[in-house]
C-alpha positions as CSV (number, residue, x, y, z in Angstrom):
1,X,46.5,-39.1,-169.1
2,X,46.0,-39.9,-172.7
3,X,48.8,-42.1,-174.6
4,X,49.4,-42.8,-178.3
5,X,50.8,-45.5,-180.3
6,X,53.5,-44.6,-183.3
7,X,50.6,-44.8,-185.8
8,X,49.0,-41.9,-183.7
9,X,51.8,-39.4,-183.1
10,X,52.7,-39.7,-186.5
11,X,49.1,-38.6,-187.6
12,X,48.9,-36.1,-185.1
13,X,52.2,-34.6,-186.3
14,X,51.1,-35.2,-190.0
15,X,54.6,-37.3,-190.3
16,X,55.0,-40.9,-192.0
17,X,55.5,-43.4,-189.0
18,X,59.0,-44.2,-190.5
19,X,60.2,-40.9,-189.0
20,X,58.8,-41.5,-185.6
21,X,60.8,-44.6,-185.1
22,X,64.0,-42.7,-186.2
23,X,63.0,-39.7,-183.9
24,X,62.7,-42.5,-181.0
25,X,66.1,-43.9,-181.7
26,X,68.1,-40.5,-182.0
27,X,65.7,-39.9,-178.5
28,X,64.4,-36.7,-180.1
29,X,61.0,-37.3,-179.2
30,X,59.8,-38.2,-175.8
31,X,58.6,-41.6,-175.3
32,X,57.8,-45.0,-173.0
33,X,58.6,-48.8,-173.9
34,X,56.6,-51.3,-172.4
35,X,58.6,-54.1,-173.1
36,X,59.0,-53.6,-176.9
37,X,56.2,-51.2,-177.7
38,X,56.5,-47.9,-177.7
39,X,53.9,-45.3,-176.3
40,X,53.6,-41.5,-175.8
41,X,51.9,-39.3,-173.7
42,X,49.6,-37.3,-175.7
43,X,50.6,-34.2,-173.0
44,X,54.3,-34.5,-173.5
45,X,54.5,-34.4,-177.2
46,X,52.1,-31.4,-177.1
47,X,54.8,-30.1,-174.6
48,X,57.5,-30.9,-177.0
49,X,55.7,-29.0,-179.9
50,X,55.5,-25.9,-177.9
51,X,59.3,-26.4,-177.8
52,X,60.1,-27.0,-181.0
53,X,58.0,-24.2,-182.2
54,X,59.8,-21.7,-179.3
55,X,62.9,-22.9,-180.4
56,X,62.6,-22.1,-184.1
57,X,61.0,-19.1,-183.3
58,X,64.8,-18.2,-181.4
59,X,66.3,-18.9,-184.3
């Protein structure tokens, strides 16, 4: 099980890291908090992706 920092989702989503901390407060993104930091599991946002993308494709 592989996690990721902010820095790294937002790389790997090709997004500033600005707009990962705003997905994480709106909870639009899933995420962990150890104490204050946040993490992701690398499986879960590729999850989320392959939601995203099936929902737009709905649309």
């Amino acid at each position: 099980m592989s996690t990721l920092t902010a820095k790294e989702v937002a790389r790997y989503l090709g997004v500033c890291e600005d707009t990962i901390y705003t997905m994480v407060r709106k909870k639009e993104i899933p995420h962990f908090r150890i104490r204050r930091r946040i993490f992701f599991l690398k499986e879960k946002i590729d999850e989320w992706i392959r939601e995203q993308a099936t929902n737009q494709a709905i649309s």
